[in-house]
N, C-alpha and C positions, 0 to 999 in steps of 0.2 A: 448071269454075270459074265460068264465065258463072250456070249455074244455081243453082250455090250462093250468089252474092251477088245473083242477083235474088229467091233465097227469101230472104236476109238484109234487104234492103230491103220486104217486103213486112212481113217479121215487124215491122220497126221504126217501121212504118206504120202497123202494128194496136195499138200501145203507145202511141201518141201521142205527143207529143211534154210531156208531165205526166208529174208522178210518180204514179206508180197501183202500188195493192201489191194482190193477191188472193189470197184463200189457200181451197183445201177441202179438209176432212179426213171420210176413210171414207163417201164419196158414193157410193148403189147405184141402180140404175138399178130397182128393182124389193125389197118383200122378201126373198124367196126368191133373191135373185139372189147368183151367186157372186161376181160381181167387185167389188171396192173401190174407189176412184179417189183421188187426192191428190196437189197440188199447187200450185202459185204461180206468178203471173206478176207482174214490178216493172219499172217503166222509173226511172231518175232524173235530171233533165236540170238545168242548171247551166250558168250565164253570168256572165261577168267584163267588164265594160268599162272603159277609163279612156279619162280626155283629159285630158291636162294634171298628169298626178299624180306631184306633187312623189318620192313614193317609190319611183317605180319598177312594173314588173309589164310582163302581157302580157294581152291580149284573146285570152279564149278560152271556146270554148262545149265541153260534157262531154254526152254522152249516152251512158247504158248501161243493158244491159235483158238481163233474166235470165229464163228458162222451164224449167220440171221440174214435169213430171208422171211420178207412178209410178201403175201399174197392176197389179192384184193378184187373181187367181183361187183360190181356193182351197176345196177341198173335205176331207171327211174324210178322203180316200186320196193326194190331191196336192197340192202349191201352184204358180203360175206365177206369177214375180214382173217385173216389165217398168219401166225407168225411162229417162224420158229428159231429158237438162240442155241447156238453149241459152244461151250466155252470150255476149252484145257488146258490146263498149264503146268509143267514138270519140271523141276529143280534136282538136279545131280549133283552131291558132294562130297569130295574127297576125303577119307579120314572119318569115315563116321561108319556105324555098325547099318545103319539102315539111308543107302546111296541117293536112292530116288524118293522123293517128295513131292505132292502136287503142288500147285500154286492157285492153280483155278481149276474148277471142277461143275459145271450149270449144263443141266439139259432141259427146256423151259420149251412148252409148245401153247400156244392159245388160239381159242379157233370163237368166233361169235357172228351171229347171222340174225339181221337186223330189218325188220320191216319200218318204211318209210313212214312217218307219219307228214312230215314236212320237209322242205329244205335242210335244215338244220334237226332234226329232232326225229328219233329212232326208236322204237320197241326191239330189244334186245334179251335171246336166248344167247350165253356164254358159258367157255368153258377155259381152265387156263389150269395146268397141270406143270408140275415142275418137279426133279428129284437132280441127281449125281448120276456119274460113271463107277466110281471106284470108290475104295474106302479113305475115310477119312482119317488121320490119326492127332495125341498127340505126345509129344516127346520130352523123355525126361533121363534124370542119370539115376542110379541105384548105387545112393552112396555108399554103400559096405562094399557092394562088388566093382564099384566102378567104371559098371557097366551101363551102356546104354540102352533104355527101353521105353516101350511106345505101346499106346494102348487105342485100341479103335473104338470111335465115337460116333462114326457113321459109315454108310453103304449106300448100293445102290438101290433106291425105293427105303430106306430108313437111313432121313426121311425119306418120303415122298407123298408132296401136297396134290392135293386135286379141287379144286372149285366150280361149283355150277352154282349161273344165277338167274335171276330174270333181270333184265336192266333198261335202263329209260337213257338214251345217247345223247350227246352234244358236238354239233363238231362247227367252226366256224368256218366262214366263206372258204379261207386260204387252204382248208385241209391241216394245217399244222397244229390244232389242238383239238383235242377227242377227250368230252369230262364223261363219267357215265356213271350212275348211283343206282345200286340195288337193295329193297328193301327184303327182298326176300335171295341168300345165297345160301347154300350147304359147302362146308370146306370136310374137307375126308383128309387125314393123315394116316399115312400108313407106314408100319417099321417091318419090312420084310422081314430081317434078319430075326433068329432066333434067340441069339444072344443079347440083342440091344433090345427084343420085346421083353427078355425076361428081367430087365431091370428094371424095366417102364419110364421109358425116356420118350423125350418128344409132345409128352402130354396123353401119350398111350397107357393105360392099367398095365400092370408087370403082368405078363404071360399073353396080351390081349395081341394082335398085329392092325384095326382099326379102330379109329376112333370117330364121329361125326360131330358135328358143330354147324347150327344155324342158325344165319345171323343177318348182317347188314351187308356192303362191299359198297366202296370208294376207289375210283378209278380216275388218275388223269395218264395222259400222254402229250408234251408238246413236242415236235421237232420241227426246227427249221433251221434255212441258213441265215442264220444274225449276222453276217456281214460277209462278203465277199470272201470266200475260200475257208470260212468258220461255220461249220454247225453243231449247233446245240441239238440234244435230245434228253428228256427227262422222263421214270415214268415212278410214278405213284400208287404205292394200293394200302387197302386201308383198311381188316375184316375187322368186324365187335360181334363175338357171339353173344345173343339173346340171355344166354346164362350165364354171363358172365361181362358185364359191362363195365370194368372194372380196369379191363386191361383188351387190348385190341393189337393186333397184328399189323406192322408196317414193314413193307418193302419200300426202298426208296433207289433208284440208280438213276448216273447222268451220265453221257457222254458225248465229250465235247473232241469235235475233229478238226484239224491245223490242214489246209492244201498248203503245203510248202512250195512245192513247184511240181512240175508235171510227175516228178519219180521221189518225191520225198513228202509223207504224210506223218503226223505226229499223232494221239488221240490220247485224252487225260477221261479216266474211270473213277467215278465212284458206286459205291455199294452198302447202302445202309437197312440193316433189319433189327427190328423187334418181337421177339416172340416169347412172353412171359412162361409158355413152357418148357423155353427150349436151356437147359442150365449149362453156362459158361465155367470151367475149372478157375478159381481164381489164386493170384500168387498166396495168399495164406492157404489153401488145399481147400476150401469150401469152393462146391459149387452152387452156382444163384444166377436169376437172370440178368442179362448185362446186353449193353446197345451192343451189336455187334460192325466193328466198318470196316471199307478195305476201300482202298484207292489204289490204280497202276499207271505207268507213265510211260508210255511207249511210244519208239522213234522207229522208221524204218525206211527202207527204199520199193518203190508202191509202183504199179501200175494201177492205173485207171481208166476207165472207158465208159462214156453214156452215150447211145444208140435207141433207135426205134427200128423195131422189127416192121 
């Protein structure tokens, strides 16, 4: 845990404390060389202060910063496709018992190595692992005392998903859509923590730290530029374990980016998941499972640059 929030702090270090967007696309190290590279790194930081303000509010400062780079080998007989996402986000407020809150929290890495059968059409070994940095909370008051308090719901590695599959690819001419279906995948949850196993959350047995699941997997990815200084990207996945067909796992996210002008980028997120194990607090005190979404709206001042090495 120690190392994962001192790599957190370091990365948050190299982002400044500006909003800086960067983006490259299809960057080769060499002509002849096989690999591609692509991706972005964005901080956007954000301050609120009052004194004296007749309307009301609260003093608070927002910092979040996002990193994926995907990496890509590919030759006439195989492909190797490698992508990894860093996403975190921390909210400061004044007047509260507990100042710092996250906002966003993904550490997501996917790696899959695909032998050609055709132009379009791949035999595919994959792997796509994802958990958090920190702990997750949530907050509430203690109406006798008054007092405010917060109870943690997650960590880093609880959860923490892991998927292997075997899969049959698609991808068309342009490159900007990749469908892939696997009938044979294993998905692995794991809740490190000792506290969150012994309740047996996440779809883990209380005392247990894994659980396995095999089943199916559904995969798309599109991105592209939909019109001149607009791109879209979307991605999709889709597990149904074998014993349980009943209820299936979706991940859903999109992200749509605005070139303003050469120093000004906008990018609109969303984030949509279902996981029938995973149980939501709801306002009557029951917890159950529930669509979970989140969308962000972020504006800032960008550098950009696209080059061939």
């Amino acid at each position: 845990m120690k190392k994962g929030f001192l790599f957190l702090v370091a990365y948050i270090l190299v982002c400044f404390n500006f909003n800086l967007y960067a983006q490259t696309t299809e960057l080769k190290t060499t002509e002849d060389s096989l690999w591609t590279y692509a991706g972005n790194i964005s901080a956007n930081f954000s301050q609120v202060g009052l004194s004296n303000w007749a309307a009301g509010g609260e003093n608070t400062i927002t910092l979040n910063t996002l990193f994926r780079h995907d990496m890509t080998r590919e030759s006439k007989v195989d492909i190797w496709r490698n992508s990894v996402i860093v996403n975190y986000g921390i909210l400061r407020k004044d007047d509260t018992a507990y100042k710092f809150r996250k906002t966003d929290d993904i550490l997501q890495w996917k790696t899959s190595y695909g032998y050609k059968m055709s132009k379009r059409w791949s035999l595919n070994l994959a792997s796509d692992f994802r958990t958090q940095f920190s702990p997750g909370y949530t907050y509430g008051l203690d109406t006798e005392s008054n007092v405010e308090t917060r109870q943690k719901i997650s960590d880093f590695l609880s959860p923490g998903y892991l998927i292997f599959k075997l899969s049959a690819n698609y991808s068309n001419k342009a490159k900007t859509l990749l469908l892939s279906a696997s009938p044979i995948s294993e998905r692995l949850t794991v809740v490190r923590s000792q506290m969150l196993s012994d309740q047996g959350v996440f779809g883990v047995e209380a005392g247990e730290h894994m659980r396995s699941q095999v089943g199916f997997n559904l995969n798309m990815i599109y991105d592209e530029e939909v019109f001149k200084g607009i791109n879209f990207r979307t991605v999709f996945d889709l597990f149904g374990a074998y014993n349980d067909l009943r209820h299936q796992v979706v991940n859903w996210e999109t992200l749509t980016t605005f070139k303003i002008n050469s120093f000004l980028n906008a990018n609109i997120s969303t984030f949509l998941i279902y996981d029938h194990d995973v149980l939501i607090p709801q306002e009557e005190g029951e917890a159950k499972p529930a669509t979970q979404f989140k969308y962000s709206f972020n504006l800032g001042f960008a550098y950009n640059f696209n080059s061939r090495g």
